[in-house]
N, C-alpha and C positions, 0 to 999 in steps of 0.2 A: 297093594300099598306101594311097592314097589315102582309099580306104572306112575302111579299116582305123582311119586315123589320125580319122577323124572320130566314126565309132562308141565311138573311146577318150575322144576330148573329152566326146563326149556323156555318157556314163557320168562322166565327172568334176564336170560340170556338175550331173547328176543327185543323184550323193552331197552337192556343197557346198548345195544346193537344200535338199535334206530335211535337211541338219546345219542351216542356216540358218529352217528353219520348225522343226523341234525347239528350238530356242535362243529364236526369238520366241515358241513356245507354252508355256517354261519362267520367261520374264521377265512371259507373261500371268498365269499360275499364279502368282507371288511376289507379281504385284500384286494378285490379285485377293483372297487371303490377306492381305494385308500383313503379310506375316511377311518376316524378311531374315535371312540368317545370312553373316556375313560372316568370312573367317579368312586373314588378311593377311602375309603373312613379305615382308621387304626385307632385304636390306644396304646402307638408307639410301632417300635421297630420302624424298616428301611423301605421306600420304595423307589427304583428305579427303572425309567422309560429313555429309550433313543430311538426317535423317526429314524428312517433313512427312505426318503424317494419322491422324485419329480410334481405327482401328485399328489400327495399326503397332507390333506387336511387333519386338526387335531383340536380336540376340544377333551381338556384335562382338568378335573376337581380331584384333590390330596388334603384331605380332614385328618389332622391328630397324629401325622409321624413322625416321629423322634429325626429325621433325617429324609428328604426327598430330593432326588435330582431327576430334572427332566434336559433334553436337550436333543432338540430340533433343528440343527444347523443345517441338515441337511434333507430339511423335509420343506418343498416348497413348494407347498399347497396354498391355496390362496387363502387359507383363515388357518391361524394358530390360537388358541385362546388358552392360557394356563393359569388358575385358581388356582393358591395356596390357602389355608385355614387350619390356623392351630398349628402349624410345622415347626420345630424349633431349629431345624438349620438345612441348610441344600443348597445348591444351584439351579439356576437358570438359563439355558441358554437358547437362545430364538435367531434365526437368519430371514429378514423380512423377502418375500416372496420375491421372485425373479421375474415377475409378470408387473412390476412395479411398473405408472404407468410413464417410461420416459420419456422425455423430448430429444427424439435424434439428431436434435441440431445439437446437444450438448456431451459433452462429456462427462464422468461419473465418475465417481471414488467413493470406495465403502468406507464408512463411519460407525464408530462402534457409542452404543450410547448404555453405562451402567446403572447399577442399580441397586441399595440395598432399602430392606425390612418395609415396611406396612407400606400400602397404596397402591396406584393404578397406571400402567408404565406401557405409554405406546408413542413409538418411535417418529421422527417428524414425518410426514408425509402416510404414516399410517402405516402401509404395507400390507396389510391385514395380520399385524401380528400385536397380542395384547398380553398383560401378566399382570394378576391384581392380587396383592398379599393382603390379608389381612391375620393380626395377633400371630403374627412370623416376621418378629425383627430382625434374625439373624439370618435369612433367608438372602440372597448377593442372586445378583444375574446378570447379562450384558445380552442387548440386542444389536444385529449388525445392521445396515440400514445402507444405500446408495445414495448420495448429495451430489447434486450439479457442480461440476467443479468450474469449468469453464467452456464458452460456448466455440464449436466448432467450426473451426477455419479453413472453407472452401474456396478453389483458384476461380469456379465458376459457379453460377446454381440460376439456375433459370426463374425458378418462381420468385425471386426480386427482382426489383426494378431499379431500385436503389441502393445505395453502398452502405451493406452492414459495419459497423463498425462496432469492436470492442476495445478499452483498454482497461488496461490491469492496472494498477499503482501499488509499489509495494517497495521496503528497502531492506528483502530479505522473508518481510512477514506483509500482507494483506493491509493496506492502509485502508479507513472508515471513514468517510463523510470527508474523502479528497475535494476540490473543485476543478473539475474537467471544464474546459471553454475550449469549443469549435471555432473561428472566424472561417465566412466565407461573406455572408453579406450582415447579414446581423448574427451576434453572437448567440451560440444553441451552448446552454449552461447544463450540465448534470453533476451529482453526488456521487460519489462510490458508495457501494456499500457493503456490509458485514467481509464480503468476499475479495474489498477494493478494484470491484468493476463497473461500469459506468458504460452502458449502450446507447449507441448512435445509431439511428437510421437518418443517412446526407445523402443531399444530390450530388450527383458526380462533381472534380473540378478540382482545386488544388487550395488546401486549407493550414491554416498555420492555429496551433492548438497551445492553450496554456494550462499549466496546473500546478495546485497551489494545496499544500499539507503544512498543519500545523506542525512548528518543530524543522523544517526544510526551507531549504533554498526555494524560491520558485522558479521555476521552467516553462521554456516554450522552447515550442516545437516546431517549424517551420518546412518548407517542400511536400508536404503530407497531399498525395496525390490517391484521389481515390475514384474507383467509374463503378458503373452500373451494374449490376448481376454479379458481385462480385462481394465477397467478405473478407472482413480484415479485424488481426488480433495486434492490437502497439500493446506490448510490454514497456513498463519507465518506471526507472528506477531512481529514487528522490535521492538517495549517498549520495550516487554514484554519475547525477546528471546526465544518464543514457536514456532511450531508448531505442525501440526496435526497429524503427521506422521515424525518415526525418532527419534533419538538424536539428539536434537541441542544443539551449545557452542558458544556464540558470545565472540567477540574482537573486541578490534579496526582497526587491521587489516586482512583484508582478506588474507595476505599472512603471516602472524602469524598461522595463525590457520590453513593451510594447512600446512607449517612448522612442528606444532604438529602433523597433521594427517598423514604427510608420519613417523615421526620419534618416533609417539608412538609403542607399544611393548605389547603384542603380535599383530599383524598387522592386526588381525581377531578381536582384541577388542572393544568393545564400546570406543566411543569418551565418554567424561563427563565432565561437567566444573571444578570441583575436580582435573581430571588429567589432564586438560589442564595448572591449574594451578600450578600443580606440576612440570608439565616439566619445566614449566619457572622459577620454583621457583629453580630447578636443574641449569637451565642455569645459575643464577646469583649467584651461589656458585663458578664457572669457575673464577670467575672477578670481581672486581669490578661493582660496580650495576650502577653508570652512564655510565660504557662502555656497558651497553646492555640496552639501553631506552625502548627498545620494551618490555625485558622481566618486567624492572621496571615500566613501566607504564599500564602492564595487570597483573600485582600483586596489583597494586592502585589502580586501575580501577574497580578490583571482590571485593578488600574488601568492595572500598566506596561503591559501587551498587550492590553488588548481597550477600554480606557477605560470600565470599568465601576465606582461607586461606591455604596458605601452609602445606599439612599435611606429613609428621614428620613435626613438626613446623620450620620458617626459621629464626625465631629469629630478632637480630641483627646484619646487614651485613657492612661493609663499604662500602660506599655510594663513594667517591672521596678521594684520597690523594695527596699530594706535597713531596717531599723530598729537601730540600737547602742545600750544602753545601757551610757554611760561610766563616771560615780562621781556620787555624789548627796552634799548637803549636808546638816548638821544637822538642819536644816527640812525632812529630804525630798525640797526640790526635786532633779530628775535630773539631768544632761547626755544629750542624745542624738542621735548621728550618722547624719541620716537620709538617704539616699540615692537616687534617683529617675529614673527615664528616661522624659518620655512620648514620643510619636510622633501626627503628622498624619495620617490615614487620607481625606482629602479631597483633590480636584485644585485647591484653591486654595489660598491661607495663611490659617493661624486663627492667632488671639490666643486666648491660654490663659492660665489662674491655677491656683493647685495651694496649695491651705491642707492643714496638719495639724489633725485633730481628735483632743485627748488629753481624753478625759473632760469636763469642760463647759471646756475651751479651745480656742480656736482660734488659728492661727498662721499668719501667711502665710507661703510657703515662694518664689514664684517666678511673676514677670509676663515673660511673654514673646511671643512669635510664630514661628511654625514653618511651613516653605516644604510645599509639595505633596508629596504621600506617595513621590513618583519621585526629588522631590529629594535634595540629599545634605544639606540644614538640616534635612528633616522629622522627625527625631529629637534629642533635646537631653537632657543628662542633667548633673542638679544635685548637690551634697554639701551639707548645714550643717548644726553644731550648734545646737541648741535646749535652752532650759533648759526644763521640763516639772513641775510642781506633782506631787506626791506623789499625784492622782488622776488614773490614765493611760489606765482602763479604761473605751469602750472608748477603741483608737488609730487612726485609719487617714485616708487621705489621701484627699484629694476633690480631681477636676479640671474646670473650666469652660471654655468655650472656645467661641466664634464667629467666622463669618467676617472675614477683615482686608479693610472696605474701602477 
């Protein structure tokens, strides 16, 4: 009996022996794959998994645990896939594969995208990572995930032919749906987007670029020389009317400043904000300053914001005028109700005079001084009757003015 009973141990020993070297030659085999599949049922309590490795695929189901945390940050294997069902609370966390597939013309920054209770949660571009809850509201996770940030700027690369080109538009934060305009021969129009970038493939040669955000000044951009095999990244900043590359001159409008840019002189010159404001300050020498609002409102516009002035200086111009003619006398002589506004276009105060010229008379109309064009004196506006000789032709008002020292 004794044999007997030993020969049984033995035999027991034996079986738990080979269950136990089966069992460590199947934990060898899981690791040496790094494959894991894991498929969990409770009626409660805790279950907790952490990947850790290069190759580590994972495919995880957790039925019915009071609490489950998984977390694979650091498992990037090409497939994660993690089922929750039934769980009433845990975490999540997943790092989308490293093998993700990118374009090395671009640069990348990790993005985190979260995540709470029921549904099916996979990251943009996929990555091979997935997490689908269901009847687990309380269940939170985040996946981390790689986005093109912006495409890379090389001095030379041979497989182009043509001049890459990107800009950025942003005043701080990424502008959407900018308008980018190329000029070289006909205008090459693009959109920004989500990211406020907007790509160009141009033939080589030297381009002047405008762009235009709601809420901003508009800009252009002038000298923008670009050649062949070659990539280029313009940063421009709409505040701050810079960018990276170029002269730029913002206005209010974008067909102001090409106005400037076909009819400045010499046609080979730098654009500048200086001469942009010059031409306009030319313009409103032509006329009166309310008959040209564009040019009077990008004279207002550079002094109040950018402290840009008129240089020869432009003084004091008139702004608007009336002429009434009342009732005239026997003699012909007239009445008449002449009306006048001028305005300072300078950052200091000028002394101003304003005479009527009616046919060979002259009249003085108005001595005065007018504060800086920001102020609220830099405009001043007169009435008076005047009596006027029977020879009226021509008539028109003349204003002088120098600085108040």
């Amino acid at each position: 009996m004794d044999r007997y009973k030993a020969i049984q141990c033995f035999s027991v020993a034996m079986v738990l022996f080979m269950l136990l070297f089966i069992a460590v030659s199947l934990i060898t085999l899981v690791s040496a794959e790094s494959n894991v599949v894991i498929d969990g049922h409770s009626e409660g309590g805790h279950f907790t998994f952490v990947g850790d490795g290069a190759e580590m695929n994972a495919d995880i189901t957790v039925d019915g645990f009071d609490e489950a945390n998984v977390n694979l940050t650091n498992a990037w294997g090409y497939n994660a896939k993690i089922i929750y069902r039934n769980v009433y609370s845990g975490d999540i966390l997943l790092s989308a594969t490293r093998d993700y597939p990118y374009d090395p013309m671009y640069y990348y920054v990790w993005k985190t995208m979260e995540f709470v209770g029921d549904g099916e949660y996979v990251p943009p571009g996929g990555g091979g990572r997935l997490a689908r809850l269901t009847n687990s509201p309380n269940v939170t996770g985040t996946i981390e995930y790689p986005q093109a940030d912006h495409r890379a700027s090389f001095m030379f690369d041979s497989r182009h032919t043509q001049a890459d080109v990107t800009v950025l538009v942003h005043n701080g934060h990424e502008l959407e749906n900018a308008t980018v305009t190329m000029y070289f021969t006909d205008p090459i129009v693009k959109w920004t987007d989500e990211n406020g970038r907007a790509d160009f493939k141009l033939s080589p040669g030297k381009y002047h670029m405008t762009v235009e955000a709601d809420g901003f000044d508009a800009m252009i951009v002038d000298d923008l020389r670009f050649s062949a095999d070659k990539r280029y990244l313009l940063k421009v900043n709409m505040t701050n009317c810079t960018c990276s590359a170029g002269a730029p001159v913002c206005g209010p409008s974008v067909d102001d400043l090409l106005l400037y840019y076909k009819k400045k002189g010499p046609a080979m010159s730098p654009i500048s904000p200086q001469g942009y404001v010059n031409y306009f300050a030319g313009e409103l020498r032509k006329c009166k300053s309310r008959d040209n609002p564009e040019a009077d409102g990008t004279l207002e516009r550079f002094a109040t914001k950018w402290g840009i002035f008129p240089s020869p200086p432009l003084n004091v111009l008139l702004y608007r005028c009336n002429m009434t003619k009342l009732n005239c006398t026997a003699t012909n002589d007239c009445l008449w109700n002449v009306t006048f506004t001028v305005k300072n276009y300078q950052k200091y105060r000028c002394n101003y005079v304003v005479r009527l010229v009616a046919g060979n008379t002259t009249t003085l109309m108005k001595i005065g001084t007018l504060g800086p064009t920001w102020s609220s004196t830099a405009m001043e506006t007169t009435s008076k009757v005047v009596s006027i000789g029977n020879k009226t032709e021509p008539m028109y008002l003349v204003v002088e003015s120098e600085k108040n020292d």
